[in-house]
N, C-alpha and C positions, 0 to 999 in steps of 0.2 A: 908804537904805544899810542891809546886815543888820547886825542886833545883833550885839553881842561876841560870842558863843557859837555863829551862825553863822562867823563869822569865825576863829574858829578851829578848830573843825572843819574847813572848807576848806583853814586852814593845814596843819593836821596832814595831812589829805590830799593836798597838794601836798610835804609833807618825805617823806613814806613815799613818792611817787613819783621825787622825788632822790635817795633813800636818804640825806637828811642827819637829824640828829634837831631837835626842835625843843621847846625848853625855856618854859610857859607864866608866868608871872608876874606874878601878881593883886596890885592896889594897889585900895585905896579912900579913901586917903586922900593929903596931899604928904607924908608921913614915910612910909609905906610904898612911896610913890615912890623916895624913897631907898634901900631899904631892898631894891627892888626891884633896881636899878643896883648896887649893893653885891653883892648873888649874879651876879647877870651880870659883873660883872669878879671875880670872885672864880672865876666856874668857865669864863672865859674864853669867853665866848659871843661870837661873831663879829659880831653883827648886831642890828638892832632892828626888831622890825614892832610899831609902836603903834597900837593900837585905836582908833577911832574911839569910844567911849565921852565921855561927858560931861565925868568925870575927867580924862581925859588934855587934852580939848578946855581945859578949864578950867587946867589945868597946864601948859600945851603950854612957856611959858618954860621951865618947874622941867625942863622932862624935853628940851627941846633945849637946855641949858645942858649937864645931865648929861652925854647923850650926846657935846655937846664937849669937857667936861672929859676924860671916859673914854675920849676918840677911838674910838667907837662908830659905823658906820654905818647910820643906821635911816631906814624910809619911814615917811610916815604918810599918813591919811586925806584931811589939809584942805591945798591947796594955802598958805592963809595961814600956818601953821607953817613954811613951807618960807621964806616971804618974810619972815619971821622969824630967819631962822639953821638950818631944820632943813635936811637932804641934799635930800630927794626924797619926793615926793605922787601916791600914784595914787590917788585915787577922785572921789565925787560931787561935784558943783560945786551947794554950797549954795544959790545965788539962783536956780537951778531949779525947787530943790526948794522953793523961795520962793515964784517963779512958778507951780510946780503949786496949790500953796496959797490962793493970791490967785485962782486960777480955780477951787478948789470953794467960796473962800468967796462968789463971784459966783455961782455958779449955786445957790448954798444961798440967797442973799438977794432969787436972782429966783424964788425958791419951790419948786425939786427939794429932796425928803428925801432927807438925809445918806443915809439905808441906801439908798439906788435908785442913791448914784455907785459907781461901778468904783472897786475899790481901782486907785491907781495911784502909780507909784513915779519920781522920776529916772533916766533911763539914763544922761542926759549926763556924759561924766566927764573928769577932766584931769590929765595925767601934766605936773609942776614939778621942776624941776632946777635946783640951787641950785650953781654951780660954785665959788662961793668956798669954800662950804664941804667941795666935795669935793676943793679944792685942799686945805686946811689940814687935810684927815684924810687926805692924801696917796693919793687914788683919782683912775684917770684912767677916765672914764666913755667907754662904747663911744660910736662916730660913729653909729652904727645906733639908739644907745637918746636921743641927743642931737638927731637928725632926726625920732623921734617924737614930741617933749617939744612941749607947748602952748605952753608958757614956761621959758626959761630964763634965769636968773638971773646975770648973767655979777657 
């Protein structure tokens, strides 16, 4: 999965091609999580795209609690967040990238040097929909983007 910083690059690339704007907001801590939520309802921000960073991973309650309180509607990275209470998850499917894992540490122990494998990444990915909670933040999700979903969560 790319880093934060690709990730939002991309983002901002994709709001200048809606022509919406899109507001960044760095936490590194769970009070700056707050704190963060706090300027996002404050300057009325529509939406949330949560980073795939550790942070967030690590906080995923604190910050899909938030975004209930705030009736916020946000994606994130880990499908598990979503089975948790958050809306909606598009990306990597970690036991992949688990299994990618468990086959370089095979072929490192049947004696290939680490520097001789191909950098190699996850492709596999999965798009979660969570409908209770897009009932209770009163969003009715397209039939188009519900027919693509891997899992949803009724």
């Amino acid at each position: 999965m790319p880093g934060i910083e690709t990730q939002i690059r991309e983002a901002e690339v994709a709001a200048r091609t809606l022509g919406v704007s899109l507001v960044v907001l760095n936490a590194t801590t769970a009070s700056e999580i707050e704190a963060a939520f706090a300027v996002l309802v404050r300057q009325g921000i529509g939406a949330l795209m949560a980073g795939s960073d550790a942070l967030l991973f690590e906080h995923s309650a604190q910050v899909v609690a938030l975004a209930a309180r705030h009736a916020v509607p946000a994606i994130y990275s880990y499908g598990d967040i979503v089975n948790a209470g958050g809306l909606i998850s598009y990306g990597s499917i970690p036991s992949d990238a688990f299994r990618l894992a468990g086959v370089y540490a095979g072929r490192i122990l049947k004696g290939e040097k680490p520097a001789d494998l191909p950098v190699q990444e996850s492709t596999k990915v999965e798009l979660v929909i969570n409908m209770k909670t897009a009932k209770v933040l009163g969003l009715v999700i397209p039939l188009s983007l519900l027919a693509r979903a891997d899992e949803v969560i009724e």
